[in-house]
C-alpha positions as CSV (number, residue, x, y, z in Angstrom):
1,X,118.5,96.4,126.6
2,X,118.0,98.9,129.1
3,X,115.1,101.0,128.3
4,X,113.8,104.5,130.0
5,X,110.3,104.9,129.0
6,X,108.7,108.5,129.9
7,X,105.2,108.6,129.7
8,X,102.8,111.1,128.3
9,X,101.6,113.4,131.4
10,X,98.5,112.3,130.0
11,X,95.3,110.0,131.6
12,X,92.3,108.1,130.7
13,X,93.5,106.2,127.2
14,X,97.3,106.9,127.6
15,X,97.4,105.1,130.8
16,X,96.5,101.7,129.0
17,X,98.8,102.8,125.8
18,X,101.8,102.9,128.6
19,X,101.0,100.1,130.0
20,X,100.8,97.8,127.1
21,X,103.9,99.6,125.9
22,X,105.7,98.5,129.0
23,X,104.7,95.5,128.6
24,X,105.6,94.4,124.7
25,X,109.0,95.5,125.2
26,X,109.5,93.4,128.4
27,X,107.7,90.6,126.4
28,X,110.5,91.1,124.2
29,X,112.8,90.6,127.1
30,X,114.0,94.0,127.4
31,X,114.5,95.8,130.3
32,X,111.8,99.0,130.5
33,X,111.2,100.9,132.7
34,X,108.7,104.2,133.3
35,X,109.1,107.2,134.3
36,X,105.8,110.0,135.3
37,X,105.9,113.6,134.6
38,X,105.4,115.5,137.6
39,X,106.7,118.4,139.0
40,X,110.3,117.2,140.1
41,X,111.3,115.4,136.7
42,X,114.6,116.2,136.2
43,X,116.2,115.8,139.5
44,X,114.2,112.7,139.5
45,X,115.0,111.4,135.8
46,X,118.7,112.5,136.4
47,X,118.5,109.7,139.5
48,X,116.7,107.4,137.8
49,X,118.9,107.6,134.4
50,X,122.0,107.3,136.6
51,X,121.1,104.2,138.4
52,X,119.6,102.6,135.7
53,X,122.1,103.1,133.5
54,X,119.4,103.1,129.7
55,X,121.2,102.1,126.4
56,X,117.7,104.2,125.2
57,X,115.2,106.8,126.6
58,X,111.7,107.0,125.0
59,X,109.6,109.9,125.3
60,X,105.7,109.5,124.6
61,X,104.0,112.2,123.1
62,X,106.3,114.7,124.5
63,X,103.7,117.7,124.8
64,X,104.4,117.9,128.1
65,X,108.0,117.6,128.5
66,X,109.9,120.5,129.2
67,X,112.8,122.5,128.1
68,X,115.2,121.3,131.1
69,X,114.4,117.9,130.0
70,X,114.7,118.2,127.0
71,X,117.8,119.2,127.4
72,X,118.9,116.9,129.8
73,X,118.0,114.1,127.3
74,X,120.2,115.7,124.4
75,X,123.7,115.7,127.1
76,X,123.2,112.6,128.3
77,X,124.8,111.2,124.9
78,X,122.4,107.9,125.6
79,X,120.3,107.5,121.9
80,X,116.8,108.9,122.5
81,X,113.5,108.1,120.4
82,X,110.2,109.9,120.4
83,X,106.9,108.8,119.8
84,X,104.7,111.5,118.8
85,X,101.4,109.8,119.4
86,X,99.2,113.2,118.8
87,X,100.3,113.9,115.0
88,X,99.6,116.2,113.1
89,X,96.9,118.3,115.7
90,X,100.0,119.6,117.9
91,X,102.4,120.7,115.2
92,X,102.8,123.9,116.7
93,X,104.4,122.3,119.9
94,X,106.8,119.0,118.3
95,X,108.3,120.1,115.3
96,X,110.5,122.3,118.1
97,X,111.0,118.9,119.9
98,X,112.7,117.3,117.4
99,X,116.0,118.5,117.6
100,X,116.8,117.0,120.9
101,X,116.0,113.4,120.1
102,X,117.6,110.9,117.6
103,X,115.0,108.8,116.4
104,X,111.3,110.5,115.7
105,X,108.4,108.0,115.6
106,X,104.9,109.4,114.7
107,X,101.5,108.0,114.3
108,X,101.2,110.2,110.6
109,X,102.7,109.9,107.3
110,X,102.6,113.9,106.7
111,X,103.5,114.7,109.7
112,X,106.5,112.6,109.0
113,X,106.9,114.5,105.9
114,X,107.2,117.7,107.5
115,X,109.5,116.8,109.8
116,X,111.6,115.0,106.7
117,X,111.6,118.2,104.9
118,X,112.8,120.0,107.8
119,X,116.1,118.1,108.0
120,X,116.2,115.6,110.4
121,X,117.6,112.0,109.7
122,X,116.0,109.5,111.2
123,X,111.9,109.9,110.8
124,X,109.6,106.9,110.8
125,X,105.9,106.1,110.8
126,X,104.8,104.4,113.7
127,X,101.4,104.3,114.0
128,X,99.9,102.6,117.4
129,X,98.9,99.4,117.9
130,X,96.3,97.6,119.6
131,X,96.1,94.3,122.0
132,X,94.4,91.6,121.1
133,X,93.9,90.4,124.6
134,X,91.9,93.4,125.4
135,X,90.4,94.1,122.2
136,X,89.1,90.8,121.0
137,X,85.6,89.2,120.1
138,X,83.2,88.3,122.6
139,X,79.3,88.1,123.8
140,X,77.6,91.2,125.2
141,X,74.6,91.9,127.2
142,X,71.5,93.9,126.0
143,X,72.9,97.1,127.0
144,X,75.7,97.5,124.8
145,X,74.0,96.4,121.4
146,X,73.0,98.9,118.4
147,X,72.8,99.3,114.9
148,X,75.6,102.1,115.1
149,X,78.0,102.7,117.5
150,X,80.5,105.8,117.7
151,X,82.8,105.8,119.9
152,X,84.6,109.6,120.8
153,X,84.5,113.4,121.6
154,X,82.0,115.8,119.8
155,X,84.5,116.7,116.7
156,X,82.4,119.1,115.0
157,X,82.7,116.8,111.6
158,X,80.8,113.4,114.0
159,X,78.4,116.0,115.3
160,X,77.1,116.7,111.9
161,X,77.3,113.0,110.5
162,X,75.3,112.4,113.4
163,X,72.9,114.7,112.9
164,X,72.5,114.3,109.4
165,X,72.0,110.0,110.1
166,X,69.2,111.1,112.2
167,X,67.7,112.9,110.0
168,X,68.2,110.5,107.2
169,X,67.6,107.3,108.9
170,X,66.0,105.6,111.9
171,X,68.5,103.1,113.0
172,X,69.4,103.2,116.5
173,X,72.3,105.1,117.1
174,X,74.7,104.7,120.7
175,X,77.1,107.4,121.3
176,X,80.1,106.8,123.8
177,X,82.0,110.0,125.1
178,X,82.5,112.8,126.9
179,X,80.9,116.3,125.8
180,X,77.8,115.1,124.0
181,X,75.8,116.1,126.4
182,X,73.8,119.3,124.6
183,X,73.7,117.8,121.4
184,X,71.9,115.1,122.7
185,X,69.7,116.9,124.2
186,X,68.4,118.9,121.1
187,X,68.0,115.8,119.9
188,X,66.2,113.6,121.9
189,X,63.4,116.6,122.3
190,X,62.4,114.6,119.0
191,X,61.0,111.8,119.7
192,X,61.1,110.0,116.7
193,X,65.3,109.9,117.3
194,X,66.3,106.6,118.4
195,X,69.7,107.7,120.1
196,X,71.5,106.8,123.2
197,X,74.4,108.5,125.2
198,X,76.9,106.9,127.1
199,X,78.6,111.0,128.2
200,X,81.5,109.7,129.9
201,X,85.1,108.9,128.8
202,X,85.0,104.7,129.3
203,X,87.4,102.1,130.1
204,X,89.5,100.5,127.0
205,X,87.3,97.3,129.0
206,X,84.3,98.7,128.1
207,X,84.9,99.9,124.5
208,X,85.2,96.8,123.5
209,X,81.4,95.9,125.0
210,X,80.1,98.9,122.7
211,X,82.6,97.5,119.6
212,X,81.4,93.8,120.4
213,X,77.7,95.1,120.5
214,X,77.6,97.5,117.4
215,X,76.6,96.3,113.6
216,X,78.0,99.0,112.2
217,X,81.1,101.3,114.4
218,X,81.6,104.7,112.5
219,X,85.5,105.6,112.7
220,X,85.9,109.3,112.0
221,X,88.9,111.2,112.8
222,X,89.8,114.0,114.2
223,X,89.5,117.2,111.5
224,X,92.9,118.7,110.8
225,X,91.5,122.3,111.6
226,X,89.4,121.5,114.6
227,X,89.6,124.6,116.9
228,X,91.1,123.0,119.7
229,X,94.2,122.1,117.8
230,X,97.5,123.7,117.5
231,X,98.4,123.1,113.8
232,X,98.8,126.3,112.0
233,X,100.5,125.0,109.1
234,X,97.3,123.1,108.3
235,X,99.1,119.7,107.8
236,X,95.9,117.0,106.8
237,X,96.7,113.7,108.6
238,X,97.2,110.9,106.2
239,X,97.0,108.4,108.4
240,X,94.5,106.5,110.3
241,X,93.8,106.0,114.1
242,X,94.2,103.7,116.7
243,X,90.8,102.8,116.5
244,X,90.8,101.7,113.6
245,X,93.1,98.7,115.3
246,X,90.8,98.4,118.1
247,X,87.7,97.9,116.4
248,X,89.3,95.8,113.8
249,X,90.3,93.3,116.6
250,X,87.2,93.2,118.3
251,X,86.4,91.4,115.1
252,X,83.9,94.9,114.4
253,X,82.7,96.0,111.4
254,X,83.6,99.2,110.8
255,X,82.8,102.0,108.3
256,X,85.9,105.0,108.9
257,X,86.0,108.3,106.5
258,X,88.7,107.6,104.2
259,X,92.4,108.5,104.8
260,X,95.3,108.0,102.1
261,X,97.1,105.5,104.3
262,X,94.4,103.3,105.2
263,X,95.5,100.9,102.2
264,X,99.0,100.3,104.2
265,X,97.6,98.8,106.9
266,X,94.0,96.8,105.4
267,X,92.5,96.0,102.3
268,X,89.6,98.7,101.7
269,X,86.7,96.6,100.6
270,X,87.8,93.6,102.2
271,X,89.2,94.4,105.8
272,X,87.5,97.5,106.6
273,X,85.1,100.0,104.4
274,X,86.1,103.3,103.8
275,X,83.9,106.4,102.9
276,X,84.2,109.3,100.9
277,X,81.6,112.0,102.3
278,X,78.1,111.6,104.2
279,X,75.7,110.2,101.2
280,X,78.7,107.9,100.4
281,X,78.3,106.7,104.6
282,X,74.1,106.6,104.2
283,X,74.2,104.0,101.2
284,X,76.9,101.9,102.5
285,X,75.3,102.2,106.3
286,X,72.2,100.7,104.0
287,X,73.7,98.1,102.1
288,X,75.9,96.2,104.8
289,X,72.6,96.4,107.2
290,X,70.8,94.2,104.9
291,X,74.2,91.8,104.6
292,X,74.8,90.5,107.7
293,X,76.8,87.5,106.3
294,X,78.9,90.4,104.0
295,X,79.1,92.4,107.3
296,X,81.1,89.2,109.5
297,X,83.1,88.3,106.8
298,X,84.9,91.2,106.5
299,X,85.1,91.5,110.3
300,X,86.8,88.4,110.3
301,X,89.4,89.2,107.9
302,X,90.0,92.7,109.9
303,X,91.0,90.7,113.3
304,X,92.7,88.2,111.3
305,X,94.9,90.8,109.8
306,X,95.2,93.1,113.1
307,X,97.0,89.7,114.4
308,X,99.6,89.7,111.8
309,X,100.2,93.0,111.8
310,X,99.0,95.3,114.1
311,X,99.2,94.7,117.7
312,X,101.6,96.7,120.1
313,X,104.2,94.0,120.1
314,X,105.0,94.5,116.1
315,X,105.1,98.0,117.2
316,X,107.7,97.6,119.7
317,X,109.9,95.1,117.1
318,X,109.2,97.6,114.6
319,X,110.6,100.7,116.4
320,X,113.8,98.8,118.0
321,X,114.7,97.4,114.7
322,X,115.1,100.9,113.3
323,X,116.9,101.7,116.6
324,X,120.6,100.6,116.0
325,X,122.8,100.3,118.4
């Protein structure tokens, strides 16, 4: 199969998403090829699509597609998918992409309820994998260990559970991301705070040095009403993020804030351990410091299972078996 792949507009992480993307379907023995947005898109997708000829054309994302492609895509009569990888924080801008596509893929199981309920056919939950070649266990140097690791932007919701585990605890706490920098400065003018700040967006590489070197990585996602979002009908993802996958790979044990869908991809309790609001975080943060042994074992199990399930290549097999041609 002949495959048209148009990438997100996006850098830092989408650039390895892509990649690997490209990859698992060619792994698969497909034919895929990518396509950047830039400025001249559609004369140069209309060369590309007529020399190559695609049995499908994938869109990732699709924020930043625009309306000449869009409808390009719908008249060239070839079957077209999207993969909206940014569910539900951008409703504002996909639900008005769906109509030019035949196939909707997205990362959120109410998303895909909204777009269900507003008539389109083919909807399907397709969260985003993770590859174990990257993400995978291994030994780190003294730099990347701590008791908790977080790895992210400055959500307001991880600003206060960071603030409050200060407060509440003394374990030493690494932050990895872009636009920490003044909260981390209030806090370090206290001395007793045993924090560090890594205030850079880092290499999928390196993530998994921080995952690798971490007791304990805190997962917590995105808040459905953050202000930089564009979500006005207030949809509450149900779903959980991509790295949950990548942690779980790195054979790292996690702690994530709970999500309804969590349970469809691993065990709770036994693959990776939700909780339910800040206290619930502090005693479990307490209790799986003490269990080391506790700690591994369900690390174990969460790699295990993100190789049967979860990698980009069941992704791929996933969405062209709901393709049909």
């Amino acid at each position: 199969m002949n495959i048209l792949f148009i990438t997100s507009g996006f850098r830092a992480v989408y650039h390895f998403f892509e990649k690997t993307i490209i990859e698992a379907f060619q792994k698969t023995g497909h034919d895929c090829e990518s396509y950047n947005l830039n400025s001249s898109l559609l004369n140069g997708l209309k060369l590309k699509s007529e020399s190559m000829q695609p049995d499908l054309i994938l869109v990732m994302a699709g924020l930043k597609i625009s309306t000449p492609v869009l409808e390009f895509i719908k008249q060239t009569q070839v079957k077209s998918a999207i993969w909206m990888t940014e569910d539900p924080y951008y409703m504002d801008w996909t639900v008005p992409l769906t109509p030019y596509f035949d196939y909707i893929f997205t990362i959120d199981q109410a998303a895909l309820e909204q777009y269900k309920q507003r008539g389109h056919p083919r909807v399907y939950h397709l969260p985003l994998g993770t590859d174990p070649q990257l993400f995978h266990p291994a030994p780190i140097s003294e730099e990347y260990a701590s008791d908790l690791c977080l790895v992210g932007v400055p959500y307001r919701n991880r600003i206060e559970l960071i603030e409050f585990l200060l407060e509440k605890t003394d374990y030493h706490i690494q932050i990895v991301g872009r636009g920490w920098g003044k909260y981390y400065k209030e806090w370090v003018q206290h001395s007793n705070r045993n924090i560090e700040l890594v205030n850079a967006w880092v290499k999928p590489e390196t993530v998994v040095n921080y995952y690798n070197g971490s007791k304990i990585v805190l997962n917590v996602h995105r808040p459905s009403d953050e202000k930089y979002n564009r979500n006005r009908m207030g949809i509450i993802a149900k779903s959980i993020n991509n790295r949950t996958f990548d942690a779980a790979s790195c054979e790292a044990f996690q702690l994530t804030d709970y999500k309804e869908e969590l349970e469809c991809n691993f065990k709770d309790g036994e693959e990776v351990i939700s909780f339910r609001d800040k206290e619930d975080l502090l005693k479990k943060i307490d209790y799986y410091m003490t269990n080391g042994e506790e700690r591994d074992h369900i690390a174990k199990a969460a790699r295990k299972r993100v190789l049967e399930s979860h990698t980009f290549q069941h992704r791929i097999h996933q969405l062209l078996m709901k393709v049909q041609f």
